[in-house]
C-alpha positions, 0 to 999 in steps of 0.5 A: 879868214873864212867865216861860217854862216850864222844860220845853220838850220838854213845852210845845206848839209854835206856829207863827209868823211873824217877819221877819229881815234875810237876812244872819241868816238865812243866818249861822243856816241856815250854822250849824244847818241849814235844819231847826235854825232854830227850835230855834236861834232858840227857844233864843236867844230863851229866853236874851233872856227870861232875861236879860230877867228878870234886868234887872226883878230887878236893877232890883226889887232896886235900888229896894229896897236902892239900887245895888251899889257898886263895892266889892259888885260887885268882891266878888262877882266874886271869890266868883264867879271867885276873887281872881285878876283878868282882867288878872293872868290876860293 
């Protein structure tokens, strides 16, 4: 699992090239600006390697102690949220 640094204001910048579908591009440049681009793409790409992250945790987890039940999600949801379900909140 290759971890990214903590700091980016620290960490040097490089330059790369990607390729994107002109519609994302132009919904990004609607958004942010021509000059807000990389920091935009930058933070979305660091939020997919977190999450990216999570997913070999979960999974390293699992193999140790088997899948959560419905029961320990439900739980932990309610620790998280409080009792109050999402439909008792509609």
């Amino acid at each position: 699992m290759n971890d990214i640094g903590s700091a980016p204001e620290q960490d040097p910048t490089v330059s790369v090239s990607v390729s994107f579908h002109a519609s994302v591009i132009d919904s990004v440049r609607d958004r942010v600006g021509k000059r807000g681009v990389s920091p935009y793409v930058e933070a979305a790409v660091r939020r997919q390697i977190e999450r990216d992250n999570l997913q070999a945790l979960i999974e390293a987890n699992e193999e140790i102690h088997g899948p959560l039940t419905p029961e320990e999600i439900r739980a932990a949801r309610e620790e998280i949220h409080g009792a109050a379900s999402r439909d008792e909140v509609a």
